[in-house]
VEXDREN-929495 format. One line per field, with one value per atom (N, C-alpha, C): residue number from 0; residue in one letter; z, x, y. Coordinates in nm, 2 decimals. Layout:
% VEXDREN-929495
num = [NUM|...]
residuo = [A|...]
pz = [Z|...]
px = [X|...]
py = [Y|...]
% end
This chain:
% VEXDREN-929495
num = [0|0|0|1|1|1|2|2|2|3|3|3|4|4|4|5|5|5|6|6|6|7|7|7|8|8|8|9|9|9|10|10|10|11|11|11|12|12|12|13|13|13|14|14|14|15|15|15|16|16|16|17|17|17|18|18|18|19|19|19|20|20|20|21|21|21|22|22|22|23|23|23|24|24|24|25|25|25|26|26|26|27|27|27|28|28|28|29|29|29|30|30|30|31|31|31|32|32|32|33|33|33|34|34|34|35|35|35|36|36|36|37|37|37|38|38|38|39|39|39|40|40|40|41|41|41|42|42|42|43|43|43|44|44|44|45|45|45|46|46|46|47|47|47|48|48|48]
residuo = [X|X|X|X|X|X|X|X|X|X|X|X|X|X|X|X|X|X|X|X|X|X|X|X|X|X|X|X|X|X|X|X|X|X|X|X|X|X|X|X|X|X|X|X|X|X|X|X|X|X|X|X|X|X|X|X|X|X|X|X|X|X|X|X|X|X|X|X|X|X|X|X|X|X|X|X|X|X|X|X|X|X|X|X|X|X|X|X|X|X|X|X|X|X|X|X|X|X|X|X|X|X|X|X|X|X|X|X|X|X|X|X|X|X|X|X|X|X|X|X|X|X|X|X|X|X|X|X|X|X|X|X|X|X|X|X|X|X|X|X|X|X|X|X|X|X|X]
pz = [2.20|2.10|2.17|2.16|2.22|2.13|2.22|2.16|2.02|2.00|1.90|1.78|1.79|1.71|1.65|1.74|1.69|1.60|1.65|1.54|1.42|1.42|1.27|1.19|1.23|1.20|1.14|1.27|1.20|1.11|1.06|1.01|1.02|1.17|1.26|1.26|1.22|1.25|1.14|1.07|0.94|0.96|0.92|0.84|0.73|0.68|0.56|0.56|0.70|0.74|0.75|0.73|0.80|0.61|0.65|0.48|0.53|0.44|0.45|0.33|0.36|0.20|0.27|0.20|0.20|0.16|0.16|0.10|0.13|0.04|0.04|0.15|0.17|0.27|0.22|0.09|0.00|0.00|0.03|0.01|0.11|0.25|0.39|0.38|0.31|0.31|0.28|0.18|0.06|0.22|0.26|0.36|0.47|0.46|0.60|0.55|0.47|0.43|0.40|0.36|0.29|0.43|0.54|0.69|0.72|0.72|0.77|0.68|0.59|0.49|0.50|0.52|0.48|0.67|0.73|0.91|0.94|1.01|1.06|1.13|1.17|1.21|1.14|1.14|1.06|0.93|0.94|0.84|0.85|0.78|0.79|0.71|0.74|0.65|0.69|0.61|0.66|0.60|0.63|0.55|0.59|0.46|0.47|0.38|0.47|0.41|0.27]
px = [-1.04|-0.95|-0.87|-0.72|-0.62|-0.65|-0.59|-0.60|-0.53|-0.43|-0.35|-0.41|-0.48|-0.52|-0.67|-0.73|-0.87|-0.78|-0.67|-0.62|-0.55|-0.51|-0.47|-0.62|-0.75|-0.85|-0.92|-0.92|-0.98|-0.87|-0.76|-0.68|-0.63|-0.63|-0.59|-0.40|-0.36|-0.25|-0.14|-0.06|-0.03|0.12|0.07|0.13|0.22|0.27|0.32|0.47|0.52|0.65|0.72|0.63|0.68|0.75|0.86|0.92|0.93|0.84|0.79|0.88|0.96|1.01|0.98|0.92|0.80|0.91|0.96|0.99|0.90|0.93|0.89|0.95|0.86|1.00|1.07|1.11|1.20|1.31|1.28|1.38|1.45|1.43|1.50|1.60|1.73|1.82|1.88|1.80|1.80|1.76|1.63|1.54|1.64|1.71|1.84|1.92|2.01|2.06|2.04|1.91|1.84|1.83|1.77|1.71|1.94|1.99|2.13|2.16|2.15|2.16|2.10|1.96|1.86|1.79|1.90|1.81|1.77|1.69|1.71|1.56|1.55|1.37|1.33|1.17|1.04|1.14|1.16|1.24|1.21|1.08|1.08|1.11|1.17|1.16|1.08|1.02|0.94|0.94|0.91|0.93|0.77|0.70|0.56|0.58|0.55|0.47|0.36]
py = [-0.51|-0.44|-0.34|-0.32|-0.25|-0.10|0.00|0.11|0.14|0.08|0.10|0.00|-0.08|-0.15|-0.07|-0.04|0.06|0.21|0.23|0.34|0.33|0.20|0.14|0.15|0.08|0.04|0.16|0.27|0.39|0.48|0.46|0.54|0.62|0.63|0.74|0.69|0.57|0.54|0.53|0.57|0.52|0.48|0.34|0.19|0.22|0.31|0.35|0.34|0.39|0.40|0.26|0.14|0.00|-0.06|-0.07|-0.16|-0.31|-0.38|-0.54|-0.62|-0.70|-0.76|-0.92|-0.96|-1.15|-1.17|-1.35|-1.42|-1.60|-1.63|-1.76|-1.83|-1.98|-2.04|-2.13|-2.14|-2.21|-2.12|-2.01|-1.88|-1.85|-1.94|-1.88|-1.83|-1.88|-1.82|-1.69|-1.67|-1.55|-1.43|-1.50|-1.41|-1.35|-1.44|-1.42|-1.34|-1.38|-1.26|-1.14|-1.10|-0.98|-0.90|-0.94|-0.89|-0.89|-0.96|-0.93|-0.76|-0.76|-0.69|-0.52|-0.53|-0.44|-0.39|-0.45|-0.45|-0.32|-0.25|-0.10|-0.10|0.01|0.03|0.09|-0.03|-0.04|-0.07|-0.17|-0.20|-0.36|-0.48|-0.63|-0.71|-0.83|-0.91|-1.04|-1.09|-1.16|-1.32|-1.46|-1.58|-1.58|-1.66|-1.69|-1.84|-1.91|-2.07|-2.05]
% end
């Protein structure tokens, strides 16, 4: 286990700052545009099966 992974774990690390927007993968396009749209750091978009 990497060091930064044991500090997510014990909550020494916070995940909070990260913006996650899912989309379906019927939605890729939508997804594409949104991430063209919404890009920046800690800033994701993500397609999930």
């Amino acid at each position: 286990m990497t060091l930064r992974i044991g500090l997510v774990r014990g909550g020494l690390r916070d995940l909070g700052q990260f913006g996650v927007t899912v989309f379906a993968l019927d939605n890729a396009n939508e997804a594409v545009a949104h991430a063209a749209a919404n890009g920046g750091p800690f800033r994701m978009t993500v397609i999930a099966p």
